[in-house]
N, C-alpha and C positions, 0 to 999 in steps of 0.2 A: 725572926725566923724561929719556927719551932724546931725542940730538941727531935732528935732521929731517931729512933728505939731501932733494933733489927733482931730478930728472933727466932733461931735455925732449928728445928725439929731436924733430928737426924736418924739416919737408919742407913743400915749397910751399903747398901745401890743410890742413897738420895740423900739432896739436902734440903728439904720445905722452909723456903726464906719468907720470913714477915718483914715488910718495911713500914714502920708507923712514926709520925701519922698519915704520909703518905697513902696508904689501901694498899700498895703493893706486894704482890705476892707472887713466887713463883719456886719452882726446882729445879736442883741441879742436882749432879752427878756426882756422886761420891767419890770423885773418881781426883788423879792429878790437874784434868785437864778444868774438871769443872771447878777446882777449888781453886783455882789461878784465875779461873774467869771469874768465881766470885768475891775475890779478892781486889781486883782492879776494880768490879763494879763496887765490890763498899769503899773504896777510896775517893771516887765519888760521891758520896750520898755522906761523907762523913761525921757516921754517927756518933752518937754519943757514948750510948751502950749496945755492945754486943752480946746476948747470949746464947749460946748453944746447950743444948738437950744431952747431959752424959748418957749414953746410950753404951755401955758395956766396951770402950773402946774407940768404937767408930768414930768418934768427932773427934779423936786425936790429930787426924792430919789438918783437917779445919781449921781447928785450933791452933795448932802451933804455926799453921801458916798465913794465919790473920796477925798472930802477935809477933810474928818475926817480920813482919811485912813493916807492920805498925814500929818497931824495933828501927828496921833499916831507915825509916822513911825520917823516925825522928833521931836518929843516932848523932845526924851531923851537929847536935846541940843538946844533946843528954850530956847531962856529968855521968851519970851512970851508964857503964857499957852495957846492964842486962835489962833484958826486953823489959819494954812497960805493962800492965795486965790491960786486958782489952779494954775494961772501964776507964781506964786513962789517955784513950789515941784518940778522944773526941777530935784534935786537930791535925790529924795526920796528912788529910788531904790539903790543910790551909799551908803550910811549911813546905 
């Protein structure tokens, strides 16, 4: 199976998601509602690397709620209690 890249262009109102090498592509909302939804959907596809676009702030909530996710999911077998960085939840959705 090949590795999963995903790659968030961000901006105020949106989040421009790349799924490779899948092709897939879509947006969502910069909003609570869409960043829950696109949080379950990359637990899923469980990628390898995540990267989002510093955009002046905005991908803060993104952010911290993909690696808190990625945190909770593998917590129940961390020795460490603090979040892992995105680059490291390649098995989030396997656990």
């Amino acid at each position: 199976m090949d590795a999963i890249w995903v790659g968030v262009d961000v901006s105020k109102q949106r989040l421009d998601v790349a799924i490779r090498p899948a092709g897939e592509v879509l947006t969502i909302s910069n909003d609570e509602a869409g960043i829950k939804a696109l949080t379950k959907m990359l637990k899923k596809w469980s990628p390898q690397l995540i990267v989002l676009e510093a955009t002046g702030g905005h991908e803060y909530a993104a952010a911290y709620s993909l690696m808190m996710s990625c945190w909770r999911h593998r917590s129940r077998s961390a020795a460490s209690p603090s979040p892992l960085p995105l680059s490291r939840c390649a098995a989030w959705a396997k656990q």
